[in-house]
N, CA, C and O of each residue as an XYZ file, in Angstrom:
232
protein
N     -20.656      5.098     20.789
C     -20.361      5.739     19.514
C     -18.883      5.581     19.188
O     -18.041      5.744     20.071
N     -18.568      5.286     18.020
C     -16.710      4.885     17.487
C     -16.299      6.607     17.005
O     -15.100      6.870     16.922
N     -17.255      7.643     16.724
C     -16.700      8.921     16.341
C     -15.476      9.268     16.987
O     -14.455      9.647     16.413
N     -15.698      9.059     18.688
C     -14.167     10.000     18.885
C     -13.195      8.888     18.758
O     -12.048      9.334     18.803
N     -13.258      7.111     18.561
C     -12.113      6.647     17.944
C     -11.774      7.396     16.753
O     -10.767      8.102     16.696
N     -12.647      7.248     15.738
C     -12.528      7.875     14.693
C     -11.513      9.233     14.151
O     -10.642      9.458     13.310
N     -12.288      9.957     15.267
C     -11.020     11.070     15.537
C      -9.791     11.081     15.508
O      -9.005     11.674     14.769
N      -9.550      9.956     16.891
C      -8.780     10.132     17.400
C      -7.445      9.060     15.966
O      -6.224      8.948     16.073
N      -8.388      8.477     14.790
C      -7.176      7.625     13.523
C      -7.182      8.838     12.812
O      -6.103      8.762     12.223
N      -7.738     10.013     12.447
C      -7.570     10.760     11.946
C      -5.903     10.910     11.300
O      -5.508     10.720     10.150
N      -5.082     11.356     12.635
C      -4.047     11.482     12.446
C      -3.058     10.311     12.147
O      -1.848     10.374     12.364
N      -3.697      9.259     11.636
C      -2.797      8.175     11.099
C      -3.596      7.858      9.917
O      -4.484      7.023      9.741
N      -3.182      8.536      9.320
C      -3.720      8.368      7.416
C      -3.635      7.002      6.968
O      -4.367      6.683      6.031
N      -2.836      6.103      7.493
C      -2.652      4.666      6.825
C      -3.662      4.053      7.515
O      -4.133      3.329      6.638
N      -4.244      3.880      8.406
C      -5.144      3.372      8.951
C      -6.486      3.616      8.864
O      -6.959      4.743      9.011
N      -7.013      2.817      8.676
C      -8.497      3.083      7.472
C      -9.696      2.214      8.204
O      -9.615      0.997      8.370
N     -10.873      3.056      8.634
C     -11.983      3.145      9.370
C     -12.884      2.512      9.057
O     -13.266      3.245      8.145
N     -13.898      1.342      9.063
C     -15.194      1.291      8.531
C     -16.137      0.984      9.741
O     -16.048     -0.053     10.398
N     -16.990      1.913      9.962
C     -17.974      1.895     10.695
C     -19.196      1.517     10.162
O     -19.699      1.678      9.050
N     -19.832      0.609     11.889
C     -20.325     -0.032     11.449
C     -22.063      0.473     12.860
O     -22.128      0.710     14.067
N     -23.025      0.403     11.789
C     -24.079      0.783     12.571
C     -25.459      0.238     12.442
O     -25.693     -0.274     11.347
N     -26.308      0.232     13.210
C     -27.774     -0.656     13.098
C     -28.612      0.355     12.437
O     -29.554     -0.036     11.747
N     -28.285      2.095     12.622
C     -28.792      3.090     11.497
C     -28.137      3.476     10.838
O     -26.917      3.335     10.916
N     -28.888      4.249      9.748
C     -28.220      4.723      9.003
C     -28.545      6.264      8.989
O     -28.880      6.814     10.038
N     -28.441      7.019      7.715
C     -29.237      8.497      7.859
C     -28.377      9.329      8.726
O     -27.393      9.637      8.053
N     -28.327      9.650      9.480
C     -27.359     10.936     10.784
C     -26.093      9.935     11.287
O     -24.943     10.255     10.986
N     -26.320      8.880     11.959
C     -24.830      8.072     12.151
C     -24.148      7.801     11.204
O     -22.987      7.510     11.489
N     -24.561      7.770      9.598
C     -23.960      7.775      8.686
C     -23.031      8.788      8.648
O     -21.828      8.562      8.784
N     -23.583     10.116      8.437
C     -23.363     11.069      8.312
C     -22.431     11.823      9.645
O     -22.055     12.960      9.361
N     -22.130     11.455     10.676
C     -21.512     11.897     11.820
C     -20.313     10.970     11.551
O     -19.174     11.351     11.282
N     -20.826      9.427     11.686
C     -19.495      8.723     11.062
C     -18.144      9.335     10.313
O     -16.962      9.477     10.624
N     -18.987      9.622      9.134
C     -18.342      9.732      7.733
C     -17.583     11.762      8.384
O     -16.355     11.784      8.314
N     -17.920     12.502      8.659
C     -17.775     13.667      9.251
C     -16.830     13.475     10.018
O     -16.008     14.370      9.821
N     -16.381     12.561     11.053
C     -15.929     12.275     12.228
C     -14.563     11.371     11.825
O     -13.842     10.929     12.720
N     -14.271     11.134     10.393
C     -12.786     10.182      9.631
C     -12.928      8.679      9.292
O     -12.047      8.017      8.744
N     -14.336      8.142      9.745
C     -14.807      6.981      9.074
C     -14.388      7.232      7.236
O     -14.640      8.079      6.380
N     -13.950      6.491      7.284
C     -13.916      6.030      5.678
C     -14.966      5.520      4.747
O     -15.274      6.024      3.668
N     -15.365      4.686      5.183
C     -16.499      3.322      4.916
C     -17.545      3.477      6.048
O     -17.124      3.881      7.132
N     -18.949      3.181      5.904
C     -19.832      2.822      6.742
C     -20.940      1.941      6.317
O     -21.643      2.254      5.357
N     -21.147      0.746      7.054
C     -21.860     -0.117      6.710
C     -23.241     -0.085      8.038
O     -23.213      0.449      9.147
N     -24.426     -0.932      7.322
C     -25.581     -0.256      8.286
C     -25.979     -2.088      8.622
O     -25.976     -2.808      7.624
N     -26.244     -2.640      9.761
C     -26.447     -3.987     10.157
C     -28.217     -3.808      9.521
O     -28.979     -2.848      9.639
N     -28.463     -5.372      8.730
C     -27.404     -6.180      8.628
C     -27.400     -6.197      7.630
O     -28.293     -5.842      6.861
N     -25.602     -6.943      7.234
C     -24.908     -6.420      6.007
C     -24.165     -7.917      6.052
O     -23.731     -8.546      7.017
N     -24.192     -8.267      4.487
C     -23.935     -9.876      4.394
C     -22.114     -9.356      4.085
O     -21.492     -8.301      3.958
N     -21.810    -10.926      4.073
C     -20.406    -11.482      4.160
C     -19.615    -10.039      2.702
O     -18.705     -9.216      2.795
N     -20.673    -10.449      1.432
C     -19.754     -9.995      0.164
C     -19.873     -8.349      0.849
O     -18.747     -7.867      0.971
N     -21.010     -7.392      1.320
C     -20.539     -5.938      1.366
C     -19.388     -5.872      2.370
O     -18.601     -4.944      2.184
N     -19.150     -6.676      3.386
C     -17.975     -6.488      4.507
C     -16.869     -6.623      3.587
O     -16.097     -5.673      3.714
N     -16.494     -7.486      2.677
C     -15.718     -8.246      1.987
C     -15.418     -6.699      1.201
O     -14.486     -5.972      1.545
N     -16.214     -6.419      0.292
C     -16.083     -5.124     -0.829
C     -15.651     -4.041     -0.046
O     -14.829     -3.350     -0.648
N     -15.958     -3.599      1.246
C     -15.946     -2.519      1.683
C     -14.296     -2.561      2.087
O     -13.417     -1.719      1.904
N     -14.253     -3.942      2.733
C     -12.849     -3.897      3.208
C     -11.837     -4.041      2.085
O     -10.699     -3.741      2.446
N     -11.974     -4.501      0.553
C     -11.286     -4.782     -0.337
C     -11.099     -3.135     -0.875
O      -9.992     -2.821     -1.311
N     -12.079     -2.210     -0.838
C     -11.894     -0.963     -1.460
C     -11.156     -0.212     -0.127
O     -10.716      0.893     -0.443
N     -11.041     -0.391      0.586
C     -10.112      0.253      2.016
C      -8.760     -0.283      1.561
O      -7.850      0.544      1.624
N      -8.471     -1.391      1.156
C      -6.830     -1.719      1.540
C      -6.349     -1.364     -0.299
O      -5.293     -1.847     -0.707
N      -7.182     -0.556     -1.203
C      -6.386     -0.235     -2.307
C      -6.060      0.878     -2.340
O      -5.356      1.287     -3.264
């Protein structure tokens, strides 16, 4: 599980999370709870990695 990384960027606000998982539904949701920013669910083509990471670095 990346949650307690997650945690543990919390305290570095410039640094921006996208988790990444084979479910969705509750790991979404623990993710996103836990300082994930972004969460993507496998599998996930080239353009959503691309969008997800383009809306993280604005």
């Amino acid at each position: 599980s990346g949650a307690p990384v997650a945690r543990k960027l919390i305290c570095h606000p410039e640094t921006r999370v996208i988790m990444i998982s084979g479910t969705d539904g509750a790991a979404k949701d623990v993710a996103l709870e836990n300082g994930a920013d972004a969460f993507l669910v496998k599998p996930f083509t080239k353009v959503h990695l691309y969008e997800s990471v383009k809306n993280q670095l604005q």
